[in-house]
Legacy VTK file of the C-alpha trace (Angstrom):
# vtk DataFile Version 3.0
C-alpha trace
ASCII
DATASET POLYDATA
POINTS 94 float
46.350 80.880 -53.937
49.524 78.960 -55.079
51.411 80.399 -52.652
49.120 80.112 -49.978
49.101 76.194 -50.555
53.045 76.010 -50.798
53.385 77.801 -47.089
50.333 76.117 -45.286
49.670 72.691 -47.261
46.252 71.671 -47.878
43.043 72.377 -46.021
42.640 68.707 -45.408
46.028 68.341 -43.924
45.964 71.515 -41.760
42.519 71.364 -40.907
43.727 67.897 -38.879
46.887 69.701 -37.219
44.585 72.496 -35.876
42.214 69.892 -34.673
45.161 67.481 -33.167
46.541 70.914 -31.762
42.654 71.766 -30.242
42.283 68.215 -28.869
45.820 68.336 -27.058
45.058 72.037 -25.255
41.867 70.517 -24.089
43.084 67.274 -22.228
43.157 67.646 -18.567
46.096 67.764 -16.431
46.606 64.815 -14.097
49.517 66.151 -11.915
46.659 68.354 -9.704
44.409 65.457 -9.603
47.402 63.109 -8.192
48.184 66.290 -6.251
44.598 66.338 -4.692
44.396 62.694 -3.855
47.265 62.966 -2.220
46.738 65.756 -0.352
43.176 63.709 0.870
45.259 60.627 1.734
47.211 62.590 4.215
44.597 64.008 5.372
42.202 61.089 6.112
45.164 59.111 7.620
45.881 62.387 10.360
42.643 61.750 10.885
42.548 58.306 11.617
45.682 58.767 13.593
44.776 60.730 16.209
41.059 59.630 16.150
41.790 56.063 16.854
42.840 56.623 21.110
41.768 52.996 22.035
42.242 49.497 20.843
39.001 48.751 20.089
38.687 51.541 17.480
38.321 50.299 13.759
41.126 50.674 12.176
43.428 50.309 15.148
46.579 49.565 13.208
48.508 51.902 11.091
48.478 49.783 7.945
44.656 49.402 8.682
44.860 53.144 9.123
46.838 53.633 5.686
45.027 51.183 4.087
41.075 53.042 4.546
43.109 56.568 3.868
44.479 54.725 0.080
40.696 53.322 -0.274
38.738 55.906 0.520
39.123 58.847 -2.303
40.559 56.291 -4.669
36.723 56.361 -6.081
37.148 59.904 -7.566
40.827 59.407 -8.794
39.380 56.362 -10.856
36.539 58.447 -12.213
38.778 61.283 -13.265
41.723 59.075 -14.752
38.576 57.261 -16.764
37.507 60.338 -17.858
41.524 61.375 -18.987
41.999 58.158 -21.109
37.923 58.647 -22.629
39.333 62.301 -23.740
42.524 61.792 -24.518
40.838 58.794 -27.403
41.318 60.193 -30.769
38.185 60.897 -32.426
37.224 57.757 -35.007
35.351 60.324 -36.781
37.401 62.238 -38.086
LINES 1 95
94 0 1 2 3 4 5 6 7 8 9 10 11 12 13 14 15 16 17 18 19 20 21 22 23 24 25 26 27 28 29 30 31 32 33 34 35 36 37 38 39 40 41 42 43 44 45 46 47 48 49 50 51 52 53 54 55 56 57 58 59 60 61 62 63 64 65 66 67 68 69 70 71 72 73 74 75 76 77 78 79 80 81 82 83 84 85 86 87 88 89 90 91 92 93
């Protein structure tokens, strides 16, 4: 049992490493949520782009354009980056 405390340290102190180690597997990724919104912001302003034929079309301009395609899933990347920082918190407990 000597030994065994020497080579792994106390239960106290490695029952906090396994649980730091846990909580750091378990965070979500942000790179494929950046990746998605993205991906939507491209696609929303193609969209736009070729949608938009006459002047009178809302948004007629290309920052107008860009502008609705930034807006419009910035809602979820919000939500999900909200969610990252609430679970990436350590635990006051313990």
């Amino acid at each position: 049992m000597t030994e065994a405390l020497r080579q792994f340290g106390h239960a106290e102190h490695l029952g906090r490493q396994l649980h730091q180690a846990a909580v750091r597997a378990s965070m979500p990724r942000l790179w494929p949520l950046l990746l998605f919104y993205a991906g939507m912001v491209v696609l929303i302003f193609g969209l736009l782009a070729t949608a938009n034929d006459k002047p009178t079309d809302f948004p007629a301009t290309i920052g107008g354009q860009l502008l609705l395609a930034l807006l419009l899933p910035s809602g979820m990347l919000v939500m999900r980056a909200l969610h990252y920082l609430r679970v990436g918190q350590p635990n006051s407990q313990g």
